[in-house]
C-alpha positions in Angstrom: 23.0 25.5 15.4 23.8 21.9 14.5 21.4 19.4 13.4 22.0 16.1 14.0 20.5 13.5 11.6 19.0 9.8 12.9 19.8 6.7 11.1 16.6 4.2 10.3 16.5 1.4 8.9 13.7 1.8 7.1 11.8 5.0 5.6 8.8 6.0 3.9 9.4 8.1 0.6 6.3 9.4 -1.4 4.6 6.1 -0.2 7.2 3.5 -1.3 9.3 2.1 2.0 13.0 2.2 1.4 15.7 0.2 3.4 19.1 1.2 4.2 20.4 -1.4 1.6 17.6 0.0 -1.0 15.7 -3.7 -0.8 12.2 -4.4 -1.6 11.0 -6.4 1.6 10.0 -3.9 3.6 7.6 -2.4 0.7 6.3 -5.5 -0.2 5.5 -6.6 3.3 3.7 -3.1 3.9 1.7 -3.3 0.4 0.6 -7.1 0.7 -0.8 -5.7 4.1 -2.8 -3.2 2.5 -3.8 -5.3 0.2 -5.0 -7.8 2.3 -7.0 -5.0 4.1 -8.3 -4.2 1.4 -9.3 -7.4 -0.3 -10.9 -8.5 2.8 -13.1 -5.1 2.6 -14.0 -5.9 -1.2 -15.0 -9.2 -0.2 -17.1 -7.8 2.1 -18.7 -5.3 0.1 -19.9 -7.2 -2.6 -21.8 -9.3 -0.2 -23.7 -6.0 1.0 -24.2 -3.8 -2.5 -24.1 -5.2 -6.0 -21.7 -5.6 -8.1 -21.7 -2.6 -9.9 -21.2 -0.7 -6.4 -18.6 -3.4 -5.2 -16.7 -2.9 -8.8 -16.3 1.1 -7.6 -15.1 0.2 -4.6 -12.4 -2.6 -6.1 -11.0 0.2 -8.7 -11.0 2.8 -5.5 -9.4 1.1 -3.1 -7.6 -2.1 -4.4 -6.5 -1.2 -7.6 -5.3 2.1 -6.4 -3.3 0.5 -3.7 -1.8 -1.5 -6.3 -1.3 0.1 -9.3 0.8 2.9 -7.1 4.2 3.1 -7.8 4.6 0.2 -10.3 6.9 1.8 -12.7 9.6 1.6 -10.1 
């Protein structure tokens, strides 16, 4: 039985997105995304709870999103 492999141009490798030429771009494009989601869900948070609650929810969600992978 043979198995054939697919070439992509982009792939998704323990949650960091990795081109063919090993470039940044994609990542970033698909973290400031994420980031934007969440921001926007922070932002509207805090108007709903206090702070305290929207703090929780900036550490859980945000800061995860960003602090994830930022050794490499």
């Amino acid at each position: 039985m043979r198995n054939e492999l697919n070439q992509v141009d982009t792939t998704v490798f323990l949650g960091i997105t990795l081109d063919a030429k090993l470039q940044w771009g994609p990542h970033v494009n698909n973290l400031s995304n994420r980031l934007s989601s969440a921001a926007y869900a922070v932002k509207k948070i805090r108007h709903l709870t206090d702070i305290e609650t929207a703090r929780l929810v900036y550490f859980s969600y945000f800061h995860s999103i960003m602090s994830y992978g930022i050794l490499l």
